[in-house]
ZAZA-980912 format. One record per residue (C-alpha): residue number from 1; residue in one letter; x negated, y negated, z. Coordinates in nm, 2 decimals, padded with zeros to 4 digits. Layout:
<NUM,'A',<X,Y,Z>>
...
//
This chain:
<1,'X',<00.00,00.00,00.00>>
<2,'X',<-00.29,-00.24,00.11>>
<3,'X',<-00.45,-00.14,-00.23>>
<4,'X',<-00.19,-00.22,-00.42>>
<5,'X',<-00.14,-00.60,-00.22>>
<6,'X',<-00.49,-00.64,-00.34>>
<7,'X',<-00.51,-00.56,-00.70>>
<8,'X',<-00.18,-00.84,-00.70>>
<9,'X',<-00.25,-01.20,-00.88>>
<10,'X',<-00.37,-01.45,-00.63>>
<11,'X',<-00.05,-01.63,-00.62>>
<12,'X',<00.16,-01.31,-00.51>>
<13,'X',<-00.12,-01.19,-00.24>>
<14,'X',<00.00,-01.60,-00.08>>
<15,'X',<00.38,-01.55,-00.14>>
<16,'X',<00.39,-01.21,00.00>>
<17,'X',<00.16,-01.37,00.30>>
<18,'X',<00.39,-01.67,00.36>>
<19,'X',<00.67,-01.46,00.37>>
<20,'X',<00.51,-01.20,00.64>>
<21,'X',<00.42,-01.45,00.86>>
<22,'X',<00.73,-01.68,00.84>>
<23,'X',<00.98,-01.34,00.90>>
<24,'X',<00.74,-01.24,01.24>>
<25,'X',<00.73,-01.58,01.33>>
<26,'X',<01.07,-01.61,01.36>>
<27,'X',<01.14,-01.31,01.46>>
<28,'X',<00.90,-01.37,01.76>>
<29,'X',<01.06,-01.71,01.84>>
<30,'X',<01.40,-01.52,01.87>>
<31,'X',<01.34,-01.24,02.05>>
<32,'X',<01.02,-01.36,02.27>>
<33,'X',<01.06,-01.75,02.25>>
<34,'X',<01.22,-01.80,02.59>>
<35,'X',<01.04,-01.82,02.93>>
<36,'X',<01.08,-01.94,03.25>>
<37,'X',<00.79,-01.91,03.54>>
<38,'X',<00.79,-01.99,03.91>>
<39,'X',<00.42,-02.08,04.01>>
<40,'X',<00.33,-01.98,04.33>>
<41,'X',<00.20,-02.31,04.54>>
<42,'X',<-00.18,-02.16,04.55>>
<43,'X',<-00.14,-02.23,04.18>>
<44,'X',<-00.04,-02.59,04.21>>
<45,'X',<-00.29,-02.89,04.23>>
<46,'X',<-00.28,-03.05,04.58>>
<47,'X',<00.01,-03.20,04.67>>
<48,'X',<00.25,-03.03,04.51>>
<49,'X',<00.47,-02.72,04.69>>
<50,'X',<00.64,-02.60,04.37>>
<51,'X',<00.65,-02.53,03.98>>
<52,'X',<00.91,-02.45,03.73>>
<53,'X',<00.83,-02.43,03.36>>
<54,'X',<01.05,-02.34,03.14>>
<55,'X',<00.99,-02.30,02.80>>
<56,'X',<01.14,-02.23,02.49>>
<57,'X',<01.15,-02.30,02.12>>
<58,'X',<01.25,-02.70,02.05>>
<59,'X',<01.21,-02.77,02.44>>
<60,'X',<00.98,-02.73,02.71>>
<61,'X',<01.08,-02.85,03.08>>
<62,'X',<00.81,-02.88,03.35>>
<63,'X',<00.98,-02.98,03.72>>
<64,'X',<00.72,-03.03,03.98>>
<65,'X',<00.79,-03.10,04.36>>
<66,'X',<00.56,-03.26,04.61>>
<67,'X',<00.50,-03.21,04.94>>
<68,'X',<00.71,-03.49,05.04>>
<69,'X',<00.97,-03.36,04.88>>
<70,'X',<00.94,-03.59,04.52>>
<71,'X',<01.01,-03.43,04.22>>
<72,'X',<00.80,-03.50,03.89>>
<73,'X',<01.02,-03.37,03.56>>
<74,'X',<00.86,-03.35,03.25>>
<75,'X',<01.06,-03.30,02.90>>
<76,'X',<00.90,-03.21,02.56>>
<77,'X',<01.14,-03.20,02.21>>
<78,'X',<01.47,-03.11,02.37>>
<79,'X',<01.81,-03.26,02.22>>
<80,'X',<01.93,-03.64,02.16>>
<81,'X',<02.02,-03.67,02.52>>
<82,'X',<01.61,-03.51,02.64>>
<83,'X',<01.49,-03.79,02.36>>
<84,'X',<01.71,-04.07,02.53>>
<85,'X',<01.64,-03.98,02.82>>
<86,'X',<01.28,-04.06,02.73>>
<87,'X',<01.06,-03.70,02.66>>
<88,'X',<00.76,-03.64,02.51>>
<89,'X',<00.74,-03.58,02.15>>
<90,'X',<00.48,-03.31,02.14>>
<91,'X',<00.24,-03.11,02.37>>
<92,'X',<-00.04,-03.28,02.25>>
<93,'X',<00.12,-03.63,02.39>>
<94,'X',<00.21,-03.42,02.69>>
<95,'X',<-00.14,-03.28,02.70>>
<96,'X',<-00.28,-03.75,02.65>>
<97,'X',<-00.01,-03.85,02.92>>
<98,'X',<-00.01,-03.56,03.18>>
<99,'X',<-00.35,-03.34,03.17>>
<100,'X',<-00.27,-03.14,03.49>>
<101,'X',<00.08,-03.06,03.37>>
<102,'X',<-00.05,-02.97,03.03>>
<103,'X',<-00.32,-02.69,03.15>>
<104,'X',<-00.04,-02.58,03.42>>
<105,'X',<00.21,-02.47,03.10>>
<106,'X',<-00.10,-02.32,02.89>>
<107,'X',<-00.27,-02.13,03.14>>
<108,'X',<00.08,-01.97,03.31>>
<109,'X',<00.44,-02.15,03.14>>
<110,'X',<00.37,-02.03,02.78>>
<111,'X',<00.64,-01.79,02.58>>
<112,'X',<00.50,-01.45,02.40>>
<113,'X',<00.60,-01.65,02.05>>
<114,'X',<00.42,-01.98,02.17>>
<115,'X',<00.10,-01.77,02.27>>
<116,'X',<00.12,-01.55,01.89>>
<117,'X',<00.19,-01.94,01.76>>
<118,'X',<-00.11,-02.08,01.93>>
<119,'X',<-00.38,-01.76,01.82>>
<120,'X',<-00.18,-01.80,01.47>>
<121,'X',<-00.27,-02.16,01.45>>
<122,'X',<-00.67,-02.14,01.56>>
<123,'X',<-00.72,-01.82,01.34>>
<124,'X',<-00.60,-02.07,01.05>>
<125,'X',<-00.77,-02.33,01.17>>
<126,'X',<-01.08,-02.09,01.05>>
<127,'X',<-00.95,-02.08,00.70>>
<128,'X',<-00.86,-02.49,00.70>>
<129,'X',<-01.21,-02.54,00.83>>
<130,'X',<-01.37,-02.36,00.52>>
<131,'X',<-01.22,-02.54,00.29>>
<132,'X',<-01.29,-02.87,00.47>>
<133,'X',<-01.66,-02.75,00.44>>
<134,'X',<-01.69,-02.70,00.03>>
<135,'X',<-01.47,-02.99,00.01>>
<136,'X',<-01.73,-03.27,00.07>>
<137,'X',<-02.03,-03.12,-00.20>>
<138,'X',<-01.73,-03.00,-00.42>>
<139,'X',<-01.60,-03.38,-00.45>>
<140,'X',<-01.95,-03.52,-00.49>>
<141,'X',<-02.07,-03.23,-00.74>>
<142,'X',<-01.75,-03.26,-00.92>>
<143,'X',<-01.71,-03.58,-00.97>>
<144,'X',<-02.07,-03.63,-01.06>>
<145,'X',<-02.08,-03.37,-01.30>>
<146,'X',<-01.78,-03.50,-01.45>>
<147,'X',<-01.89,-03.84,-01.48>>
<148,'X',<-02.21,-03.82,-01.64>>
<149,'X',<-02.05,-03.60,-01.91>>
<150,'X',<-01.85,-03.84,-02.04>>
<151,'X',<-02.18,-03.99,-02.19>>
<152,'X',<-02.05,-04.37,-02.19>>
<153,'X',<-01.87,-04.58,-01.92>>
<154,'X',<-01.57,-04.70,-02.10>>
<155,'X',<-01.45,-04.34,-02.13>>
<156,'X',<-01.44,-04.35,-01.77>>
<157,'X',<-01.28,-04.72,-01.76>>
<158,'X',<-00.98,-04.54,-01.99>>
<159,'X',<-00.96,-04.23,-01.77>>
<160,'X',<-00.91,-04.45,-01.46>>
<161,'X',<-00.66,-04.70,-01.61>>
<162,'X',<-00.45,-04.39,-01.70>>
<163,'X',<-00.47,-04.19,-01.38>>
<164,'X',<-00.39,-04.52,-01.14>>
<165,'X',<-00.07,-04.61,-01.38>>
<166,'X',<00.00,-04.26,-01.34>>
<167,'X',<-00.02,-04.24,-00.97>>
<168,'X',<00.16,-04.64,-00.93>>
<169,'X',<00.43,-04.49,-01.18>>
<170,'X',<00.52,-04.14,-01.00>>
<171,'X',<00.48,-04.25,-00.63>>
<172,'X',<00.76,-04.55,-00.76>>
<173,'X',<01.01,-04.33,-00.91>>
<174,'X',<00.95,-04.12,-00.57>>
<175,'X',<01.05,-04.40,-00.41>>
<176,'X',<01.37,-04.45,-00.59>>
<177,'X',<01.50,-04.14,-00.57>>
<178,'X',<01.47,-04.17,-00.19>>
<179,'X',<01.63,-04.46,-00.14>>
<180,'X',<01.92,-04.30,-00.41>>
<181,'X',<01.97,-04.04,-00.23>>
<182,'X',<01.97,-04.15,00.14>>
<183,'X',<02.23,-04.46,-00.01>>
<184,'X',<02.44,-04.17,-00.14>>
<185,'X',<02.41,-03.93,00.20>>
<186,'X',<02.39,-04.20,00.43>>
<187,'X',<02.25,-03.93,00.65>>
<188,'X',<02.27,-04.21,00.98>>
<189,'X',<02.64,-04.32,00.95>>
<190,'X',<02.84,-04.16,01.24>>
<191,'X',<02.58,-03.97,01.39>>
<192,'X',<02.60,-03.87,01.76>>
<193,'X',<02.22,-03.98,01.82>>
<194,'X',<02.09,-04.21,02.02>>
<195,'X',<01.75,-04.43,02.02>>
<196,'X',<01.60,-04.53,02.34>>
<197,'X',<01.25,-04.72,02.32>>
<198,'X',<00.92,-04.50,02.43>>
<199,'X',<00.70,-04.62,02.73>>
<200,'X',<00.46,-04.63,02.49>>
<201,'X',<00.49,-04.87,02.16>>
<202,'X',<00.33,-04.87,01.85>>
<203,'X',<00.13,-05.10,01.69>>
<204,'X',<00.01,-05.17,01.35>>
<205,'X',<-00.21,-05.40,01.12>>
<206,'X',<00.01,-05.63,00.84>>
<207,'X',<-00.01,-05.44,00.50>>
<208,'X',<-00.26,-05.71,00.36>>
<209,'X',<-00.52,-05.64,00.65>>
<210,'X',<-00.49,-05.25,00.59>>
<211,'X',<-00.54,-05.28,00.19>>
<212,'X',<-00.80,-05.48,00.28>>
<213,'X',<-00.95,-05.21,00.45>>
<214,'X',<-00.94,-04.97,00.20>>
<215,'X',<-01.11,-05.25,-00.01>>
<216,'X',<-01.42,-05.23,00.25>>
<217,'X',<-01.38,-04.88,00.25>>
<218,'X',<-01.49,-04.85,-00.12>>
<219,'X',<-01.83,-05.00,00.01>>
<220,'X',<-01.98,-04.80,00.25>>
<221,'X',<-02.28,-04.94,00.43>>
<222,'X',<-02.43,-04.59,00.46>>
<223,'X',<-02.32,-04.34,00.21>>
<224,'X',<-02.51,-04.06,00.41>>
<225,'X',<-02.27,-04.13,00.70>>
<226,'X',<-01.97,-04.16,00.53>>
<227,'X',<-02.03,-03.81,00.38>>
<228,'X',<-02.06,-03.68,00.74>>
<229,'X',<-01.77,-03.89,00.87>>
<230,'X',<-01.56,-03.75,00.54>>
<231,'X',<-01.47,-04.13,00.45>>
<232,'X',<-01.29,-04.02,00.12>>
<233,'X',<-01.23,-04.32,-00.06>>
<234,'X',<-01.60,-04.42,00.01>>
<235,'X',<-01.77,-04.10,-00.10>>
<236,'X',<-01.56,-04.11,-00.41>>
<237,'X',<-01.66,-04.49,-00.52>>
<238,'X',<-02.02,-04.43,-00.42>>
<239,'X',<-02.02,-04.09,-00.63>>
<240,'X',<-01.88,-04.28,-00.94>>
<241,'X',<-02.10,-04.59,-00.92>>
<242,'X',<-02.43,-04.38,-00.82>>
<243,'X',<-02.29,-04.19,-01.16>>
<244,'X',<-02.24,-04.50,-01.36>>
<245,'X',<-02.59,-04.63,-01.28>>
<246,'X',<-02.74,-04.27,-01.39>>
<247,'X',<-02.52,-04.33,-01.73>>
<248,'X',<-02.69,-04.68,-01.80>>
<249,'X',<-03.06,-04.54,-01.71>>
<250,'X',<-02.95,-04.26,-01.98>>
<251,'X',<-03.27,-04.05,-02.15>>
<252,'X',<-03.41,-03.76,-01.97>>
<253,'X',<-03.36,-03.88,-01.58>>
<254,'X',<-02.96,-03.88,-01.70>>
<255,'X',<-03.03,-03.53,-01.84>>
<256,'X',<-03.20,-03.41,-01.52>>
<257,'X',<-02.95,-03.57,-01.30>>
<258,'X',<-02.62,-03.43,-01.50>>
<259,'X',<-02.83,-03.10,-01.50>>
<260,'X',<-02.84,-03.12,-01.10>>
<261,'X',<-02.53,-03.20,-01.03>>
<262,'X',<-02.35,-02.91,-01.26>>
<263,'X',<-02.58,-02.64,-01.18>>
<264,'X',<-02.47,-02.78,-00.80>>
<265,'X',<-02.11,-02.74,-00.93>>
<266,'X',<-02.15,-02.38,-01.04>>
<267,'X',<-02.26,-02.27,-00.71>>
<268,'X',<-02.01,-02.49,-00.50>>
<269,'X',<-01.71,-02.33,-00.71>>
<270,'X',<-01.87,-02.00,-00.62>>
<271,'X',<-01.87,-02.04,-00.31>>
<272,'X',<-01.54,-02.17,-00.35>>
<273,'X',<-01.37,-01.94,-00.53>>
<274,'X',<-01.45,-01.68,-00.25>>
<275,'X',<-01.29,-01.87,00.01>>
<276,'X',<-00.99,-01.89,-00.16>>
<277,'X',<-00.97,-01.51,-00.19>>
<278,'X',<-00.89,-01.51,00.20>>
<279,'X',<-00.62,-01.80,00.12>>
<280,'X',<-00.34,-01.52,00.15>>
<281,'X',<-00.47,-01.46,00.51>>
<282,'X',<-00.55,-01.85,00.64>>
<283,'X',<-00.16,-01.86,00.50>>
<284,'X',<-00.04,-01.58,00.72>>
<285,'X',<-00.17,-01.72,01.05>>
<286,'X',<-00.05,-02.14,00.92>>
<287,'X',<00.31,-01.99,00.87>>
<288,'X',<00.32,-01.75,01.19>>
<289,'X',<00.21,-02.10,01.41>>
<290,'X',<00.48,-02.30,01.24>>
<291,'X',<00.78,-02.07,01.27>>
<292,'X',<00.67,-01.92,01.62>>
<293,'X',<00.63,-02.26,01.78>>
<294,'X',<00.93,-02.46,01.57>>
<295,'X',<01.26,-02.36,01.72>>
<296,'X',<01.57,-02.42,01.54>>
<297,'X',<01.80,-02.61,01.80>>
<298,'X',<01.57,-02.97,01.74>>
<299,'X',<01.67,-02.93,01.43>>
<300,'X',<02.07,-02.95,01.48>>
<301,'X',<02.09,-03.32,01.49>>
<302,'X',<01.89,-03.40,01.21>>
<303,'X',<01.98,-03.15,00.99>>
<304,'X',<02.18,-03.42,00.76>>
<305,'X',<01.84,-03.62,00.77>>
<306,'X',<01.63,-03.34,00.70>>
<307,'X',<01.84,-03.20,00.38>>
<308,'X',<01.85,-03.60,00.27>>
<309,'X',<01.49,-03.56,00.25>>
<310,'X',<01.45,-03.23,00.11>>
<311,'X',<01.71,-03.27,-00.14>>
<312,'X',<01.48,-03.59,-00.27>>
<313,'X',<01.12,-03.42,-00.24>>
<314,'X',<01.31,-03.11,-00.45>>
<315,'X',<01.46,-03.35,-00.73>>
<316,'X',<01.11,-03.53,-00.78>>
<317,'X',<00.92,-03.22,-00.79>>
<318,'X',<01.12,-03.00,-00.97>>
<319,'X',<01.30,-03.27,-01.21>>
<320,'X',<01.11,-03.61,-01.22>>
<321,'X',<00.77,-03.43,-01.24>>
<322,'X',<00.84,-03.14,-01.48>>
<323,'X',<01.00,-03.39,-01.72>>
<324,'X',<00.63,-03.54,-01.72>>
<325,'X',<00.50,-03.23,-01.80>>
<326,'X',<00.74,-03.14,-02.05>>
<327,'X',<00.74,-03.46,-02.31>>
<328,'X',<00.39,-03.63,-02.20>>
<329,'X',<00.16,-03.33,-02.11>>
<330,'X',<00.38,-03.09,-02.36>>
<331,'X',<00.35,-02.82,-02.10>>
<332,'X',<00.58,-02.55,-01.99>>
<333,'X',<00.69,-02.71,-01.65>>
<334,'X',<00.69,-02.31,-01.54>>
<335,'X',<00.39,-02.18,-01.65>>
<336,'X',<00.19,-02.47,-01.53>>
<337,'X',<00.36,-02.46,-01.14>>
<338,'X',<00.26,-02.05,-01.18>>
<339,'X',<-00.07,-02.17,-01.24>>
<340,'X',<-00.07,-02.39,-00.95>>
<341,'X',<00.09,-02.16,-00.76>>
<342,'X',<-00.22,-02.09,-00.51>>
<343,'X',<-00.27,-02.49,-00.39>>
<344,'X',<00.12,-02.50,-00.34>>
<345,'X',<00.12,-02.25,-00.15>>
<346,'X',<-00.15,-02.37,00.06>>
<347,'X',<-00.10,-02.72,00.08>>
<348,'X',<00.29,-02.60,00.20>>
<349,'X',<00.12,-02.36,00.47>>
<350,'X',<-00.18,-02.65,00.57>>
<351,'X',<00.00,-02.97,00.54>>
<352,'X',<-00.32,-03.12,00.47>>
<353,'X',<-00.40,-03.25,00.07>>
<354,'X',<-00.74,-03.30,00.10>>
<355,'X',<-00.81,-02.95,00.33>>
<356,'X',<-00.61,-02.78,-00.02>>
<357,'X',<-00.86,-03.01,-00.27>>
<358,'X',<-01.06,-02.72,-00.34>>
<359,'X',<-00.76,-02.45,-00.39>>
<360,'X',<-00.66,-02.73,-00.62>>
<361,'X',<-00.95,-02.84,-00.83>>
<362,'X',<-00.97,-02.46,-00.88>>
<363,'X',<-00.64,-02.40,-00.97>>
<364,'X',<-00.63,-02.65,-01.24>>
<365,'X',<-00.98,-02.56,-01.40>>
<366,'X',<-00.94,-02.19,-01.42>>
<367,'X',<-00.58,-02.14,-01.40>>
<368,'X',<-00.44,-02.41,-01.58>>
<369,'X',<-00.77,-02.45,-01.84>>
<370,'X',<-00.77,-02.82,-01.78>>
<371,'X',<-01.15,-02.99,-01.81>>
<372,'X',<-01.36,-03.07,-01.53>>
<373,'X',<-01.43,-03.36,-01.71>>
<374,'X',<-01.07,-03.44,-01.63>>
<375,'X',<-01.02,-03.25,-01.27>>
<376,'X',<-01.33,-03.38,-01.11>>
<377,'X',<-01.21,-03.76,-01.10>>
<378,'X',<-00.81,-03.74,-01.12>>
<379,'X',<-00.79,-03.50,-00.83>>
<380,'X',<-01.05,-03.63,-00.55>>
<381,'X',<-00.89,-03.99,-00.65>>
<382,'X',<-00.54,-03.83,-00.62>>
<383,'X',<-00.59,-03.63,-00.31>>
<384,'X',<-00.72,-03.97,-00.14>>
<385,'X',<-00.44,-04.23,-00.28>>
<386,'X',<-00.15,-04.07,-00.49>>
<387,'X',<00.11,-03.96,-00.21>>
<388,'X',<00.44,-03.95,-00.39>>
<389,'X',<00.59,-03.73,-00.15>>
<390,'X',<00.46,-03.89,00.15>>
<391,'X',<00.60,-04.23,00.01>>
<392,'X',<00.97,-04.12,-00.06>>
<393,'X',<00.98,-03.95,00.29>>
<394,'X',<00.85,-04.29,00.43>>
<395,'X',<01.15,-04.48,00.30>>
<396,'X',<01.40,-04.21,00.35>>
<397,'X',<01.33,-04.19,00.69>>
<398,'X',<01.38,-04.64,00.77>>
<399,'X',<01.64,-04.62,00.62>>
<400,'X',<01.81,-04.35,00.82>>
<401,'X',<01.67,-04.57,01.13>>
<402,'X',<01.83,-04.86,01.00>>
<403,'X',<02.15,-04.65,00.95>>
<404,'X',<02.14,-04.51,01.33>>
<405,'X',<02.00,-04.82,01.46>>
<406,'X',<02.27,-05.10,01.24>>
<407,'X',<02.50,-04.85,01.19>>
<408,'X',<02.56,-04.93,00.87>>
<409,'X',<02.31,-04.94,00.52>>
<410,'X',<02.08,-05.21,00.47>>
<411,'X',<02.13,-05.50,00.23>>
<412,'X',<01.99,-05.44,-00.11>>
<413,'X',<01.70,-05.69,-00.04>>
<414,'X',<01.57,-05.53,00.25>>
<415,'X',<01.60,-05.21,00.06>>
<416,'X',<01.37,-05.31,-00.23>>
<417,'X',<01.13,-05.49,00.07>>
<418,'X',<01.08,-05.10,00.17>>
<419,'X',<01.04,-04.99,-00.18>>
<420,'X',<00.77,-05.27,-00.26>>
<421,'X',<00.63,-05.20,00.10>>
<422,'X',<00.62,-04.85,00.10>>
<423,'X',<00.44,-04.79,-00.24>>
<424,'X',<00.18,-05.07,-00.17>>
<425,'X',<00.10,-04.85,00.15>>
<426,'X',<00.09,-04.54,00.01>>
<427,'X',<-00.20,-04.70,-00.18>>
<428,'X',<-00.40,-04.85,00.10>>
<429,'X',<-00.35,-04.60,00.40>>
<430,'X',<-00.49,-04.32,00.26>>
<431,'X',<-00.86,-04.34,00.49>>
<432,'X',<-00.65,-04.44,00.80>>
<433,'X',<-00.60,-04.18,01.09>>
<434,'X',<-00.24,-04.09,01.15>>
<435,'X',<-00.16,-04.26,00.82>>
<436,'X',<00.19,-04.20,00.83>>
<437,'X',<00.29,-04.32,01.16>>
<438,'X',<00.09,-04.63,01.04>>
<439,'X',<00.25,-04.68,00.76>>
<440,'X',<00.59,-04.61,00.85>>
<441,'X',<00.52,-04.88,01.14>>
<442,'X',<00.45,-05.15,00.88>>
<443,'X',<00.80,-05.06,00.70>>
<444,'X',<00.99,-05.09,01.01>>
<445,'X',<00.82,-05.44,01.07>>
<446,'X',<00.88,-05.56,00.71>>
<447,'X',<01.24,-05.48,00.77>>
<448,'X',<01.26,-05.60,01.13>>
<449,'X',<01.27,-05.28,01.28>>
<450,'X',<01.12,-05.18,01.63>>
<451,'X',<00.83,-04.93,01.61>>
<452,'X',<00.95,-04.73,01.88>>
<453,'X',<01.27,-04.55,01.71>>
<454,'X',<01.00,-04.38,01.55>>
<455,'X',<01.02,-04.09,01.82>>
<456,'X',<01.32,-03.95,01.73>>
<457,'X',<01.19,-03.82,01.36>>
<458,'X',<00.85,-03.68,01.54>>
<459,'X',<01.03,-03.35,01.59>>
<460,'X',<01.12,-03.24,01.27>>
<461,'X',<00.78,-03.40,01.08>>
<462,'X',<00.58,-03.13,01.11>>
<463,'X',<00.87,-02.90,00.86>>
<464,'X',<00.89,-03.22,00.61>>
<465,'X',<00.54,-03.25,00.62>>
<466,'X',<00.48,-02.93,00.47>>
<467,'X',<00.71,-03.04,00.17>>
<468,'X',<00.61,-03.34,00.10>>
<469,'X',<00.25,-03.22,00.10>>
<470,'X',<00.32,-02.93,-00.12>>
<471,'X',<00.51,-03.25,-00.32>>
<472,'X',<00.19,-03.45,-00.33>>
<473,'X',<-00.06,-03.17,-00.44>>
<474,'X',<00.21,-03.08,-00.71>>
<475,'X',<00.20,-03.46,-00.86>>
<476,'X',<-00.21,-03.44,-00.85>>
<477,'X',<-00.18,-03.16,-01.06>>
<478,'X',<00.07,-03.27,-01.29>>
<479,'X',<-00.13,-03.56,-01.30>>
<480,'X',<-00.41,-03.40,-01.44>>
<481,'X',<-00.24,-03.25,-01.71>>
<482,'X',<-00.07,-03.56,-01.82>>
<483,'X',<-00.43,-03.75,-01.83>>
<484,'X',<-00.55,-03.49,-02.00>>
<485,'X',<-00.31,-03.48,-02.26>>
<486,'X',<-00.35,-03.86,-02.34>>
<487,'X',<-00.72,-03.81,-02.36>>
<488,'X',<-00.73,-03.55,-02.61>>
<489,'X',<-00.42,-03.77,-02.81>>
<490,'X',<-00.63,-04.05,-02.81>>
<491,'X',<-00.98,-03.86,-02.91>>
<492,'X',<-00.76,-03.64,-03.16>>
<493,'X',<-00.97,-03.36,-03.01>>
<494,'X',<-00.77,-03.10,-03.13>>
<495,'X',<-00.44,-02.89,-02.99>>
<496,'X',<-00.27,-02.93,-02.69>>
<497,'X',<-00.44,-02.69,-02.39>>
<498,'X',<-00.24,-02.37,-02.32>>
<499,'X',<-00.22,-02.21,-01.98>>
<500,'X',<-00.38,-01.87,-01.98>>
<501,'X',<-00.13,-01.59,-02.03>>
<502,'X',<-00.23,-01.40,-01.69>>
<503,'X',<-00.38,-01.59,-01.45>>
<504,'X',<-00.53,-01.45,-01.14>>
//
């Protein structure tokens, strides 16, 4: 049976994976997901006489009494009523606000399922971590190689002017169809939930001073630490100007250095090609954390929201995009997602575009038979500031707030003041950390919206951010094929590039 698994095409071996870990997972959070522990006082820090955790999936409760007879009652996810009543989002804010509590529920309050989600999650983490490490030298090898082949600058002026109108184009029409759709849901009209302000309140920089940023970021005082520090945007626009400058030289130190740097890429696709043979188990161990740790009941209340957003990721990626493919690439919209079936999967499992970069770049080159000349600069450059999926969910979810919050829609002007906002942010908050909290912050100000209703969406995010992910590694690769097809158009290079009939 195992042989079999194996001798399957890549993209099966992940399906198959994703599937075996989502069923135990929730199996495990249905059957072991609920447990509640008395700790004996020798347990206890001083002070305190008695301990009640319970814990199960969507909620954990911790009840503490002191000595004098106090009690100390702390709430993670829960319900409406927990949230306005003030708990935590997460266990990692528990684990920042309340340290003792914290390494009270892990070492003696946790469920069987949250224990499987937890070894599920760093056993993944393993597989996330590999690709983080080839995705550094494969960007800089990549991009290098890619540049330098080109032979003269202005191919790489054309090539740039294409993929950013691509990316400002697709991450607009994302946009719209979010704002369509939540307009035509109004997901936040008569809903039962309430917002209550956090203790803590969120802050953020005006939307000039962060694209400013991402300005600076394109000129790194010290390229060497910005490859350790895995600045992104910096490592990209050194790479392309250090390449530039090789062009210009030209003659035989551009021969050496374009020799380097693709003899570099062979062995970095090597190696990267072997990691992404375990990519059906790093899956398996992604899924099982999310669905052993993600209990169904926090999603009850925002299940409206949720499908508003899902219905509008699902219309862009499966309509908007595959139209692109169709009548500008002139690709078959299904051949071309089987190709790419192996990053999907991944980013979906990892939420993380630039941890899936290699699966992608991958993908596209030997799976979908798209250049390198192409790949190397459309996807490190998409992977850093194309997030179409990231942008609709962003507007979707203020204007849900604003539904909840007004009760009612907002007016048409404040509705294209999110669009504008959202798509400009989209652009610039790519190198910032926790960019979508940051950039949903800025939306809400624009709009005149507090920053603290923001706790009321941190429940579900980590399930949308799986989708919108798999939404934004989906618009990368379409991206490529649609540059690439208005590259070969415009050199009259010959045919239209076909998918291979079996990829593996």
């Amino acid at each position: 049976m195992i042989g079999r698994l194996l001798h399957l095409a890549l993209h099966w071996q992940i399906a198959i994976a994703l599937l075996l870990g989502a069923a135990i997972g929730i199996t495990a959070n249905i059957t072991m997901g609920v447990r509640v522990t008395e700790l004996e006082p020798s347990l206890l820090p001083k002070g305190y006489k008695n301990c009640k955790i319970d814990d199960r999936p969507g909620r954990v409760e911790i009840v503490l009494t002191r000595e004098s007879g106090k009690t100390e009652r702390w709430v993670v996810g829960g319900g409406p009523e927990d949230r306005a009543a003030g708990s935590l989002a997460t266990l990692e804010e528990l684990e920042q606000r309340a340290p003792t509590v914290y390494r009270l529920f892990q070492r003696h309050g946790r469920s069987f399922a949250r224990r499987l989600g937890d070894l599920g999650d760093r056993l993944g983490q393993l597989f996330i971590r590999m690709l983080r490490m080839v995705s550094i030298p494969l960007i800089v090898v990549s991009l290098g190689s890619g540049v330098m082949g080109l032979g003269r600058a202005s191919s790489l002026g054309r090539i740039f002017t294409r993929t950013f109108a691509y990316y400002l184009g697709t991450s607009m029409l994302a946009i719209v169809t979010g704002l369509i759709m939540v307009n035509v849901v109004r997901p936040g009209i008569g809903t039962s939930l309430r917002l209550a302000s956090t203790e803590q309140e969120l802050h953020a920089e005006s939307m000039g001073e962060i694209l400013f940023q991402q300005v600076e970021s394109l000129i790194p005082p010290n390229p060497i630490a910005a490859l350790s520090d895995a600045r992104f945007l910096s490592i990209i626009s050194f790479t392309i100007l250090f390449s530039i400058c090789a062009i210009v030289v030209g003659g035989g130190i551009l021969e050496r250095f374009r020799q380097l740097f693709s003899d570099a890429f062979e062995v970095m696709m090597t190696m990267t090609n072997g990691i992404i043979r375990l990519a059906p188990v790093g899956v398996f161990f992604l899924i099982l954390y999310v669905t052993t740790t993600q209990g169904s009941s926090v999603f009850y209340s925002l299940a409206l929201y949720m499908g508003t957003v899902l219905a509008a990721l699902a219309f862009h990626g499966l309509v908007t995009l595959p139209l692109l493919l169709k009548f500008v690439a002139h690709r078959s919209p299904l051949e071309y997602a089987r190709a790419m079936s192996p990053a999907l999967l991944t980013a979906f499992s990892s939420s993380s575009s630039n941890g899936t970069l290699p699966v992608t770049i991958s993908c596209v080159e030997q799976r979908a038979g798209i250049s390198n000349r192409i790949s190397s600069f459309v996807l490190p450059l998409g992977a850093t500031i194309n997030m179409d999926g990231t942008a609709l969910y962003e507007a979707v979810a203020v204007l849900f707030i604003a539904q909840v919050y007004h009760g009612t829609t907002l007016p048409i002007a404040q509705q294209i003041v999110v669009a504008i906002t959202a798509l400009m942010v989209s652009i610039g908050a790519a190198g910032i950390p926790h960019a979508g909290l940051v950039m949903m912050v800025v939306i809400l100000q624009a709009v005149g919206l507090p920053a603290s209703l923001l706790g009321l969406l941190l429940s579900v995010d980590r399930v949308l951010d799986m989708c919108r992910t798999s939404v934004n590694v989906w618009s990368d690769s379409c991206g490529c094929a649609v540059v690439s097809e208005l590259e070969r158009a415009a050199e009259m290079g010959g045919p239209p590039i076909e998918i291979p009939s079996e990829p593996d």
